[in-house]
MARBAKE-423724 format. One record per residue: residue number from 1; x, y negated, z of N, C-alpha, C, O, CB in turn; residue in three letters. Coordinates in steps of 0.05 Angstrom, whole numbers, plus 5000, padded with zeros to 4 digits. Glycine has a CB too. Example, Ala and Ser with C-alpha at 12.3 -4.5 7.8 and 13.67 -1.06 7.14 Angstrom:
PT   i n.c1 n.c2 n.c3 ca.c1 ca.c2 ca.c3 c.c1 c.c2 c.c3 o.c1 o.c2 o.c3 cb.c1 cb.c2 cb.c3  aa
PT   1 5264 5114 5156  5246  5090  5156 5264 5066 5156 5285 5066 5169  5226  5089  5181 ALA
PT   2 5257 5045 5142  5273  5021  5143 5258 4999 5157 5268 4977 5161  5282  5012  5114 SER
This chain:
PT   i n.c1 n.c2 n.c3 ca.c1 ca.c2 ca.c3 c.c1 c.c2 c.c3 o.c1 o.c2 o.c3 cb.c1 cb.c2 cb.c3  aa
PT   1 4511 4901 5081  4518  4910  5108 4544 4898 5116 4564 4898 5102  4519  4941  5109 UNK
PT   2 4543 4888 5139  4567  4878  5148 4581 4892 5170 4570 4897 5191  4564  4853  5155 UNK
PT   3 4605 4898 5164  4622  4909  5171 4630 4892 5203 4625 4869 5210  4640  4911  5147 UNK
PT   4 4639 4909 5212  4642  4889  5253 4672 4909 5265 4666 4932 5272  4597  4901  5288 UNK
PT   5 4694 4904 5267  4704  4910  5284 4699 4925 5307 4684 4937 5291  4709  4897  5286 UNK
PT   6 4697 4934 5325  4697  4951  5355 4707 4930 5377 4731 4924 5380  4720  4981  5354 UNK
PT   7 4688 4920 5391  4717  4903  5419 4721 4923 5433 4705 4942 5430  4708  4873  5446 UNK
PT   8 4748 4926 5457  4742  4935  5486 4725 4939 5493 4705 4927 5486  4747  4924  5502 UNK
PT   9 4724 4954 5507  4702  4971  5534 4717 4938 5554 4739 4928 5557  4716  5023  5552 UNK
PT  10 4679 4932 5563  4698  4906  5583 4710 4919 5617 4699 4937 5631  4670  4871  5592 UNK
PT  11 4727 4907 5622  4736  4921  5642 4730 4930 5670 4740 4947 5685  4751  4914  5642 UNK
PT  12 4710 4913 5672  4684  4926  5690 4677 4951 5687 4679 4968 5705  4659  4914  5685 UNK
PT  13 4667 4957 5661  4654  4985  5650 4682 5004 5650 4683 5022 5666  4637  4981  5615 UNK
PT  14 4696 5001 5639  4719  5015  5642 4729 5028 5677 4739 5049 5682  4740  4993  5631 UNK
PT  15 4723 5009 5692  4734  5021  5720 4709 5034 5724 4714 5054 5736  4746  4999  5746 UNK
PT  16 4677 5031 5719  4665  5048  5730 4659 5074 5719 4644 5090 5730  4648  5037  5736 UNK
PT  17 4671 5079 5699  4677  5110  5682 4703 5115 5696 4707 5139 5692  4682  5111  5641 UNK
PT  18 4717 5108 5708  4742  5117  5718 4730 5129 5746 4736 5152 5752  4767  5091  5720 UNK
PT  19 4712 5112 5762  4720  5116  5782 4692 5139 5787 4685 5151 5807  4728  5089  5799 UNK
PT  20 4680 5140 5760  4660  5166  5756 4683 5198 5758 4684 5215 5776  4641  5163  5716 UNK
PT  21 4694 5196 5740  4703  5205  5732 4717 5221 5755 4714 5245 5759  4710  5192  5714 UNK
PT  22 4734 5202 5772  4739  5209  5802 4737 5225 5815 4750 5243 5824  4731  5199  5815 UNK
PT  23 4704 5212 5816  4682  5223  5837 4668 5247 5833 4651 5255 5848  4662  5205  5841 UNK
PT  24 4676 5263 5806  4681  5297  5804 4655 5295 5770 4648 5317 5761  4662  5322  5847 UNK
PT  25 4646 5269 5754  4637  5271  5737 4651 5282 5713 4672 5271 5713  4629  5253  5737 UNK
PT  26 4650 5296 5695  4665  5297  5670 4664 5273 5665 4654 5254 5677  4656  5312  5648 UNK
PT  27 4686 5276 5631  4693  5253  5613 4662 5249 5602 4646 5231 5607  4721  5260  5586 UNK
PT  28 4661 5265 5589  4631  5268  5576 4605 5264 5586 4586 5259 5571  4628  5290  5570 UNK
PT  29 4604 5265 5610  4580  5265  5631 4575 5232 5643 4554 5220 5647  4590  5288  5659 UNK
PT  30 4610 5221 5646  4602  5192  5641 4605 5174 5621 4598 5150 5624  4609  5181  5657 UNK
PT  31 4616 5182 5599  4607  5169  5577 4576 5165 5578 4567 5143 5584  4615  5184  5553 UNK
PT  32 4560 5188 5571  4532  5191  5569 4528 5166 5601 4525 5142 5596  4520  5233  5572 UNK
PT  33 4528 5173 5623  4517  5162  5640 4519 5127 5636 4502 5112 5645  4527  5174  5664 UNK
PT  34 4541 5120 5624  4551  5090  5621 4543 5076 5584 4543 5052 5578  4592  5093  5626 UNK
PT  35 4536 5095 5570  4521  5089  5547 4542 5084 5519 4542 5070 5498  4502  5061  5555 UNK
PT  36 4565 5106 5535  4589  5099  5512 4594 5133 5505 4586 5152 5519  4625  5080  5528 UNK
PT  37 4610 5136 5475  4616  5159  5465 4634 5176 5484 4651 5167 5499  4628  5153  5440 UNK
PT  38 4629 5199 5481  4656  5214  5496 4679 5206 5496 4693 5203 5516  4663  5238  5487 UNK
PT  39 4688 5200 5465  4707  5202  5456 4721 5176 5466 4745 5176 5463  4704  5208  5429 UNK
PT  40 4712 5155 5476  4715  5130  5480 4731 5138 5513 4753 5133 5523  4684  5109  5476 UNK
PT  41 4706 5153 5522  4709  5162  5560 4735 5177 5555 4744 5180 5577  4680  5187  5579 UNK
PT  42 4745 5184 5544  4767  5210  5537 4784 5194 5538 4802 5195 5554  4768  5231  5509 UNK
PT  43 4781 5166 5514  4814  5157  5517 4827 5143 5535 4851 5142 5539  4822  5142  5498 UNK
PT  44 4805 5130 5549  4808  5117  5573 4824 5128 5595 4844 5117 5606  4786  5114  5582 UNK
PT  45 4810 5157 5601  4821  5172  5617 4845 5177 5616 4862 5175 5634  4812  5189  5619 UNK
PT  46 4850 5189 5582  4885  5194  5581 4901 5161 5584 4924 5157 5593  4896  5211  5543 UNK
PT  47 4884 5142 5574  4902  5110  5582 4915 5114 5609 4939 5117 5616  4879  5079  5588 UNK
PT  48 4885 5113 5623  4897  5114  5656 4916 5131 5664 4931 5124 5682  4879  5122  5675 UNK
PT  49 4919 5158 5650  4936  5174  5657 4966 5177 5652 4983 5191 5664  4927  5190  5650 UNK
PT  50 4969 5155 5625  5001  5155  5618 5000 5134 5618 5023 5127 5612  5015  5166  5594 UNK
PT  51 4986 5113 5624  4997  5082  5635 4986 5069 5661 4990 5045 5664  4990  5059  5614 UNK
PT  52 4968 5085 5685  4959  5079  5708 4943 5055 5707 4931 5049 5728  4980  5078  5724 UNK
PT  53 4941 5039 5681  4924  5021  5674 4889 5023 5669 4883 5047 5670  4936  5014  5654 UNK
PT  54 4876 5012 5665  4851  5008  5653 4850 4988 5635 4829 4982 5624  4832  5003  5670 UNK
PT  55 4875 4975 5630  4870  4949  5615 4871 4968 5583 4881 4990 5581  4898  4919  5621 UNK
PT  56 4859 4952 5561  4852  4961  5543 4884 4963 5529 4902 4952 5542  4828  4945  5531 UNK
PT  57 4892 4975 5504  4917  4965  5493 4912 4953 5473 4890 4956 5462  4936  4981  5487 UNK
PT  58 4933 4933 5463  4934  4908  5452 4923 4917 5420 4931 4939 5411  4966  4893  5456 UNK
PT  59 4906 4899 5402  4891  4913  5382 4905 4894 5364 4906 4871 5371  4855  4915  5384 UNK
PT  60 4917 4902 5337  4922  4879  5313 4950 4871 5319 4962 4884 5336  4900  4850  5314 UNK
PT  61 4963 4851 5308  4991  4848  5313 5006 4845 5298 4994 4854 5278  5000  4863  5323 UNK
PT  62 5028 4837 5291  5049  4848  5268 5063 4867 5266 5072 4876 5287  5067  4834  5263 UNK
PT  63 5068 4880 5243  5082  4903  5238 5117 4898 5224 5124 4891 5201  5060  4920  5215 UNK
PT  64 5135 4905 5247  5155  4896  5217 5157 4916 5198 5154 4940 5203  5189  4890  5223 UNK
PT  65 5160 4908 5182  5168  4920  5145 5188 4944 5158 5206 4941 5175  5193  4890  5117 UNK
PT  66 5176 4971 5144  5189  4998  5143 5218 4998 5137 5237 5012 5145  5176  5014  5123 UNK
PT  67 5217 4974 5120  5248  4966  5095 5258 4957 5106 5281 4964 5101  5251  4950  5070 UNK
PT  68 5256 4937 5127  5269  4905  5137 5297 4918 5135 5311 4908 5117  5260  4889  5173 UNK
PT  69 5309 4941 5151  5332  4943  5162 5343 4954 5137 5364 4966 5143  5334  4958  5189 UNK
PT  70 5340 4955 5120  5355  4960  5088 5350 4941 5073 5359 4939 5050  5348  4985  5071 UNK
PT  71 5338 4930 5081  5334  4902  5062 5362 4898 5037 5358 4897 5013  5334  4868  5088 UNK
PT  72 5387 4897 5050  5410  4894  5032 5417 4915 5014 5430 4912 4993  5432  4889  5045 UNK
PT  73 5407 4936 5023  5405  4963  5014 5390 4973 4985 5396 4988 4966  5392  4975  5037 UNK
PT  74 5370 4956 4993  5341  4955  4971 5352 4931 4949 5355 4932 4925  5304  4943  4991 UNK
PT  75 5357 4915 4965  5369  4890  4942 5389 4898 4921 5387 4894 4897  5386  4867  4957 UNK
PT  76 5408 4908 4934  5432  4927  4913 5421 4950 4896 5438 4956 4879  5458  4944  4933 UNK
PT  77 5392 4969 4894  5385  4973  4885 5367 4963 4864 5360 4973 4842  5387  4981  4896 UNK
PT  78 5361 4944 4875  5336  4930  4844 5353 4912 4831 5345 4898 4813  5301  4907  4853 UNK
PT  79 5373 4910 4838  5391  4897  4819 5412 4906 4800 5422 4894 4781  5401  4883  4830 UNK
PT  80 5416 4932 4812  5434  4941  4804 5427 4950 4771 5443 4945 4754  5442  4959  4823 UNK
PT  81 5406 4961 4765  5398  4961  4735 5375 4950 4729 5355 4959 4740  5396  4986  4725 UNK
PT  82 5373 4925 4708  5355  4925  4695 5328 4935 4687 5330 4948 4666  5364  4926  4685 UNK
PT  83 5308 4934 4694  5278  4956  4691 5286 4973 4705 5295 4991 4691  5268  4970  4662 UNK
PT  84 5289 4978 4735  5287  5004  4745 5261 4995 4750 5253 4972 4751  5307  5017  4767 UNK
PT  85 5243 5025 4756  5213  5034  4771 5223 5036 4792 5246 5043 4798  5195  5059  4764 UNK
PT  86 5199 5030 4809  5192  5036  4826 5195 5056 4845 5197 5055 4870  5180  5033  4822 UNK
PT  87 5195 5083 4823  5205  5109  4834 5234 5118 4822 5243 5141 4825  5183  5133  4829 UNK
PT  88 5245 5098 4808  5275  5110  4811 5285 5091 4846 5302 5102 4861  5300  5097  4775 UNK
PT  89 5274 5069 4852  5287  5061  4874 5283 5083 4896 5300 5094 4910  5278  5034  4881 UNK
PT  90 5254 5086 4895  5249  5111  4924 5271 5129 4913 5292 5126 4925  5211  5132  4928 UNK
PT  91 5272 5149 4892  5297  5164  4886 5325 5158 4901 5339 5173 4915  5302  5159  4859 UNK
PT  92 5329 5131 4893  5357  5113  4899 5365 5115 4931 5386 5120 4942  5351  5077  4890 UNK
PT  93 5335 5109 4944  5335  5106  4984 5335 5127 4984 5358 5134 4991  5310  5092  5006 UNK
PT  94 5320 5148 4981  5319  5183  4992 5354 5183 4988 5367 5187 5008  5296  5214  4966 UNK
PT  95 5364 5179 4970  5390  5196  4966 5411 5178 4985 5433 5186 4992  5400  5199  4928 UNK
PT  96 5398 5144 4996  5417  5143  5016 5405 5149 5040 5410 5132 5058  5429  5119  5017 UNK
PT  97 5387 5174 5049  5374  5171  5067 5354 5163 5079 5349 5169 5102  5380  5168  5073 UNK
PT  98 5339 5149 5063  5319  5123  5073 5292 5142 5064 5291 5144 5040  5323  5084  5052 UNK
PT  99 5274 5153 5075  5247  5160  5059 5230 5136 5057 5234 5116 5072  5229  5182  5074 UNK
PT 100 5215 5138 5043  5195  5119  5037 5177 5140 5022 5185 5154 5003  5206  5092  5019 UNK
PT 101 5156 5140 5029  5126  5152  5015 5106 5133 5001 5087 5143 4989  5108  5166  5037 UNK
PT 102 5108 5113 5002  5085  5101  4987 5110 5084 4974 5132 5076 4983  5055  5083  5006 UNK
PT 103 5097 5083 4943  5114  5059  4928 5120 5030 4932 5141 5018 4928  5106  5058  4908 UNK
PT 104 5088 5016 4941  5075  5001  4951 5087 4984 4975 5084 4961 4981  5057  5014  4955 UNK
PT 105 5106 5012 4991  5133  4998  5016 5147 4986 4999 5144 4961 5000  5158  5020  5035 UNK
PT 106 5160 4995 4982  5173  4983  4965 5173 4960 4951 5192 4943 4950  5173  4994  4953 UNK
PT 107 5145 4959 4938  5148  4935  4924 5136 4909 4943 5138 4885 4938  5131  4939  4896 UNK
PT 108 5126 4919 4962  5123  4891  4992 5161 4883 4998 5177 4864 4999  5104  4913  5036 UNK
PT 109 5160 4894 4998  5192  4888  5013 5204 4868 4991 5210 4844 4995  5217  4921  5017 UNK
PT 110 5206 4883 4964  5209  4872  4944 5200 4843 4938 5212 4829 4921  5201  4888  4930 UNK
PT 111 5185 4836 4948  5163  4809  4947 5172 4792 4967 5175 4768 4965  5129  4815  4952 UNK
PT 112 5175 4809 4988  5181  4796  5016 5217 4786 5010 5223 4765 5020  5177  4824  5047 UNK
PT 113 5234 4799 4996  5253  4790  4988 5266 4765 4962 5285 4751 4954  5258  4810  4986 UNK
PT 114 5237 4774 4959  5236  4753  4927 5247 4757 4906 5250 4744 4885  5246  4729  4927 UNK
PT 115 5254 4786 4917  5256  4804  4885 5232 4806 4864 5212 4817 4874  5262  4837  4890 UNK
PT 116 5230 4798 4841  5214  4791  4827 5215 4827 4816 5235 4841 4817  5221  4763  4809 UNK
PT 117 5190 4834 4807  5197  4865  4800 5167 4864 4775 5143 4868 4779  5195  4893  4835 UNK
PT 118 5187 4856 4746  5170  4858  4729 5182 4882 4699 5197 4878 4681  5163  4825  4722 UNK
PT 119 5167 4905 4708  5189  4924  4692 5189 4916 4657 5206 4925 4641  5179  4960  4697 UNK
PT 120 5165 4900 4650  5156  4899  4623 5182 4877 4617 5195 4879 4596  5120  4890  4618 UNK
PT 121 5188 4861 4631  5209  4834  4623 5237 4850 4626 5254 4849 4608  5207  4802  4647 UNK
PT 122 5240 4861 4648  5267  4878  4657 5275 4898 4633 5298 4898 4625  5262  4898  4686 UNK
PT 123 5259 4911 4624  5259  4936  4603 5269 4924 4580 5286 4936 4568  5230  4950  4596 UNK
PT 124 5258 4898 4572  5262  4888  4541 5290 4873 4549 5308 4867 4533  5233  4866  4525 UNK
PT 125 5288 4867 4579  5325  4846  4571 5342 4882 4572 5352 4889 4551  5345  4809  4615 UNK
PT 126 5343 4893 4585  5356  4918  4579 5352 4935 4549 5363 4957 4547  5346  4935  4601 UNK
PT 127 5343 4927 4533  5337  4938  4509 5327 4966 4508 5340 4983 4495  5360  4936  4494 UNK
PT 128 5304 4974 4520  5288  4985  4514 5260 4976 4503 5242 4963 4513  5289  4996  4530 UNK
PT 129 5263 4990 4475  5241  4984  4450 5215 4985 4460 5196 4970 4456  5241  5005  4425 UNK
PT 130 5218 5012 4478  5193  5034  4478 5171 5019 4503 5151 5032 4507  5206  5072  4491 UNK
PT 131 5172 4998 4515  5166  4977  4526 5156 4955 4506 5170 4941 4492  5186  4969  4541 UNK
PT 132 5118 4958 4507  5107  4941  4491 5099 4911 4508 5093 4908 4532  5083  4958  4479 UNK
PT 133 5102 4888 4482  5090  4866  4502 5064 4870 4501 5056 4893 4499  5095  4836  4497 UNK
PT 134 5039 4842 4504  5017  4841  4512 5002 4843 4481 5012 4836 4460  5012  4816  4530 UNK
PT 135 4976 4855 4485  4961  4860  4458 4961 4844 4443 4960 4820 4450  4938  4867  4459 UNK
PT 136 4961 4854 4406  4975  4832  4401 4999 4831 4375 4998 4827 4351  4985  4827  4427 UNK
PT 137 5014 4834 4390  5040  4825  4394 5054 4848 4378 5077 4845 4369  5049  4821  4425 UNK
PT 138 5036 4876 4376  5060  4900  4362 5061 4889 4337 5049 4872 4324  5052  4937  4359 UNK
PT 139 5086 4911 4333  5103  4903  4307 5076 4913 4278 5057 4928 4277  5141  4928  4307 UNK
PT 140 5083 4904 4270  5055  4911  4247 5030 4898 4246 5017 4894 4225  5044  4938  4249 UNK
PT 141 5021 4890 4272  4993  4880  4272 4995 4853 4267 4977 4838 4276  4977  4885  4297 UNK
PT 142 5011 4847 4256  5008  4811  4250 4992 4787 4263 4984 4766 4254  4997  4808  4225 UNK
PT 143 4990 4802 4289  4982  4776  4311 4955 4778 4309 4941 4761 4320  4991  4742  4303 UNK
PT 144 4943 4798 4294  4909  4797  4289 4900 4808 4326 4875 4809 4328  4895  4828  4254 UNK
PT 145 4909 4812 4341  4902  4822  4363 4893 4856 4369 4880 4865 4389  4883  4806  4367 UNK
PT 146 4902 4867 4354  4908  4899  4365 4913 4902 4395 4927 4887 4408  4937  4911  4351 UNK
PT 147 4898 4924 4403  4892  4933  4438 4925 4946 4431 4939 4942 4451  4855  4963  4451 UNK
PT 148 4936 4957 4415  4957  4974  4418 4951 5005 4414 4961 5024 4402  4967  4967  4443 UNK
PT 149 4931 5001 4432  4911  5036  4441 4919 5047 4407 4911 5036 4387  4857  5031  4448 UNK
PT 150 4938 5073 4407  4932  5086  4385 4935 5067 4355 4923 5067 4333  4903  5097  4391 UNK
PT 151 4956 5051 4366  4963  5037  4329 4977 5050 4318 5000 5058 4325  4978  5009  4322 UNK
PT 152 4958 5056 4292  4977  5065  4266 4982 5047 4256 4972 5049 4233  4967  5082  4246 UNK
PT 153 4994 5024 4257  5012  5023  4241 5007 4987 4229 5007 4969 4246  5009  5051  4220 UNK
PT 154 5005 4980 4202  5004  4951  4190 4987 4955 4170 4972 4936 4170  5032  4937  4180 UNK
PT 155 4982 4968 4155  4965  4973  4131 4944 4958 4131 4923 4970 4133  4957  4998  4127 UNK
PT 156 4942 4915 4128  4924  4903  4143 4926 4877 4112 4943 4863 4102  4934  4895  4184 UNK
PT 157 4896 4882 4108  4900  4849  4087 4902 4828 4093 4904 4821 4117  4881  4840  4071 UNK
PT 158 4901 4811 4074  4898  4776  4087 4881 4771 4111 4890 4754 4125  4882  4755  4064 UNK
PT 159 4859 4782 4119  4840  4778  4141 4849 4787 4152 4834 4784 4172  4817  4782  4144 UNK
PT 160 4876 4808 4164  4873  4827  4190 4862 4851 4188 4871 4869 4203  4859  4817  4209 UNK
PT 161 4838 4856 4169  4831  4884  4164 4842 4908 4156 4847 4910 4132  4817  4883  4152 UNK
PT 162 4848 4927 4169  4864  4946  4169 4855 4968 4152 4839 4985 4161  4870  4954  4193 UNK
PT 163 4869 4970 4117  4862  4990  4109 4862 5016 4108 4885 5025 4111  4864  4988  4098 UNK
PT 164 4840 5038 4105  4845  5059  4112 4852 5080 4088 4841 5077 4066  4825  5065  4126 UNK
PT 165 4873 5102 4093  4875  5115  4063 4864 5142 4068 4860 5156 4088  4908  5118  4050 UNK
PT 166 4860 5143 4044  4841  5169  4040 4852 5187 4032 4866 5179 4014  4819  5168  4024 UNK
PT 167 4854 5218 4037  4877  5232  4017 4870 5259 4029 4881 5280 4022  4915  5222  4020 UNK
């Protein structure tokens, strides 16, 4: 199924639900009569009403960034320590004021700045242990490729096979 956008009501059709509408029809009464939803005839009407227009309003566009205007703000925070998350920065903006609700503002801006935001590399130059690299790689598993998931530990022979004790 393919998905389709909505265009404008073309503006022909638009003035003649208006000028239904006028002429003592409900919103609803010419929707139905013109082959469009109520809800469509409704907004029109309030268009016309807080902008004296019929022209449609402008659909798509750019948005600037929630952040832009702290941009320097945000920068002095992801730099300021080593492996911060994501949600110590929102922490960091709430407390200068700044809300942010999705983390996601954050790490766009972050990108858009060219702040690189990789907590697994940040964590280990700050010397936190408790930050594992990629599977693998833990201490004990001798490179045999351990998920990590739940390692006990090295207890592994010449093949990699991990012995189990019984007791």
């Amino acid at each position: 199924m393919e998905l389709m956008m909505t265009a404008p009501l073309s503006q022909d059709l638009r003035e003649r639900i208006v000028h239904a509408v006028e002429d003592g029809s409900t919103m609803r009464q010419a929707g139905r009569r013109f082959a469009v939803s109520a809800s469509a005839a409704i907004k029109l009407m309030e268009r016309v009403r807080q902008t004296g227009s019929t022209a449609p309003a402008k659909i798509g566009g750019h948005r600037r960034p929630i952040l832009e205007p702290h941009a320097d703000t945000l920068r002095a925070i992801a730099t300021s320590k080593p492996g911060i998350t994501l949600t110590e920065m929102r922490g960091a903006l709430h407390a200068r004021g700044i809300a942010v609700k999705a983390l996601s503002t954050i790490a766009d801006m972050l990108h858009r700045l060219g702040l690189s935001h990789k907590k697994a590399r940040s964590a280990k130059l700050a010397g936190r242990p408790e930050v594992r690299g990629p599977p693998g790689k833990h201490p004990g598993c001798g490179g045999s490729g351990c998920a990590g998931s739940g390692h006990a530990g090295g207890d592994r022979d010449a093949g990699g096979v991990r012995s189990i004790a019984r007791g």
